[in-house]
C-alpha positions, 0 to 999 in steps of 0.5 A: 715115045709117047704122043701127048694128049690134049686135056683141054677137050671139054668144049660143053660140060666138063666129063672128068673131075680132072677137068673141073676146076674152083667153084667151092663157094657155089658148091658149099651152096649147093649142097646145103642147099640138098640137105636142107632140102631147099630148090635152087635156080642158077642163073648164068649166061652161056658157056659159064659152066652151069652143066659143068657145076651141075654135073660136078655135083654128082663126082664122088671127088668133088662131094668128099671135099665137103662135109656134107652127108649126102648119101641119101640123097639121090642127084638125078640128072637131066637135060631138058634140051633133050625135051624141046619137042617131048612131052610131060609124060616123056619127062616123068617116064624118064626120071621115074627110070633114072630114080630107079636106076640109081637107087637099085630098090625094086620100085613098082609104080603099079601100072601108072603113068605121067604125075601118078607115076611120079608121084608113086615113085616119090612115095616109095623112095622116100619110104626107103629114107632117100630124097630124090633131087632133080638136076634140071639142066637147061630148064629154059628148054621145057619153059618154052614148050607149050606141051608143058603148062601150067598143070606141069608146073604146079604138079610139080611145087605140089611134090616139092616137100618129097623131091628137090630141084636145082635147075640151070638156066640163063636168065631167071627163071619166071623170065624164060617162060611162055606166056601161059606159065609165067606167073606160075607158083612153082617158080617162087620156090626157088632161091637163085644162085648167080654163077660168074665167072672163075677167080683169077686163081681158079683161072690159073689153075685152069689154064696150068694144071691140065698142061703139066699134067699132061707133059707140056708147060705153058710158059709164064707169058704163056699163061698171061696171054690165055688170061688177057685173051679169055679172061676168067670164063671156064669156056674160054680159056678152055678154048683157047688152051686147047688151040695153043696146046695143039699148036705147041705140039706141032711146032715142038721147040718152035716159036708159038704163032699166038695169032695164029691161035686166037684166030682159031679160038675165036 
């Protein structure tokens, strides 16, 4: 007899496309605004699914539901957390090798470093028909380091005609900055994008479908506790699907303690 597998496992962003549920609308943006070359701020609070929207981008299942041709465009992933105490030089170094990485071409920055490695880099991709877009996750982390200043941010605005950026953050982004960078242009590229909290319908689906496809139903009354405990928010539900899931298999054909399981949610 097999033993079932939790599905509900993802507590930080989702890491299969199985686990990643609604959001059309914010997509259908976001790609439009990749091929129109356009740089995105989206703002939402924690645990709203940011990363997950972020990382869905790049989910080859997810591109084909839409009708966009994204194939030279490069979606290059980064989470700025990792940079709390890196430099500017850290993050060009990085995504110069990620740019590289994904685009399989033989780029050769001749010996540069930091902005003239970048900048090298950009010119070549671009040579090759490609345009890089930087998925910038947790783009407050670098606002606050002070090792990024304002030079950072306007090199930046200066490269926006050869590479794109779609940054996530809580708050806008001009609200999230140290003082020495707040009224830098860089951030008045951007158009903002507010995520919020699923549709009762993608709730539903959240709530359900790792379930049955895993082997273990959750009852009607089930799925309108989940709801009315956690709402509509992805990381919520998530939480608590993954606690009344674990406790369904351990009681077997048992009564659920449904207390039992907020308290360990939450």
């Amino acid at each position: 007899m097999s033993v079932l597998s939790n599905p509900y496992q993802d507590m930080k962003a989702v890491r299969s496309v199985d686990m990643f549920f609604g959001r059309k609308r914010i997509l259908r943006r976001l790609y439009s605004a990749i091929v129109s070359q356009q740089c995105i701020s989206l703002v939402g609070s924690r645990h709203i699914g940011k990363s997950s929207v972020l990382r869905s981008l790049k989910f080859p299942e997810v591109q084909r539901r839409f009708e966009y041709d994204l194939g030279r465009y490069l979606l290059i992933s980064i989470d700025l957390r990792e940079y709390l105490q890196k430099s500017s030089d850290d993050f060009f170094e990085a995504v110069c090798k990620q740019i590289a990485h994904q685009s399989h071409l033989p780029l050769d920055a001749n010996g540069l470093a930091g902005e003239d490695e970048f900048s090298e880099i950009l010119d070549q991709i671009n040579e090759q028909g490609f345009h890089p877009v930087l998925l910038m996750d947790a783009f407050d982390s670098i606002t606050r380091n002070k090792s990024f200043g304002p030079e950072f941010f306007t090199f930046l605005r200066s490269q926006a005609a050869k590479v794109s950026y779609v940054t996530a953050s809580i708050m806008p982004l001009a609200k999230v900055c140290h003082r020495e960078i707040e009224d830098s242009p860089f951030f008045n590229i951007f158009v903002v994008c507010n995520l919020e909290p699923l549709t009762p319908e993608e709730a539903r689906e959240l709530v359900t479908q790792p379930a049955e496809k895993a082997g273990l139903f959750f009852s009607d009354s089930d799925v309108e506790w989940v709801l009315a405990q956690a709402g509509r928010h992805p990381f919520y539900l998530q939480r608590i699907c993954y606690h009344l899931f674990d406790e369904k298999l351990h009681q077997g054909s048992g009564e659920v303690n449904r207390n039992l399981v907020r308290d360990q949610a939450y």
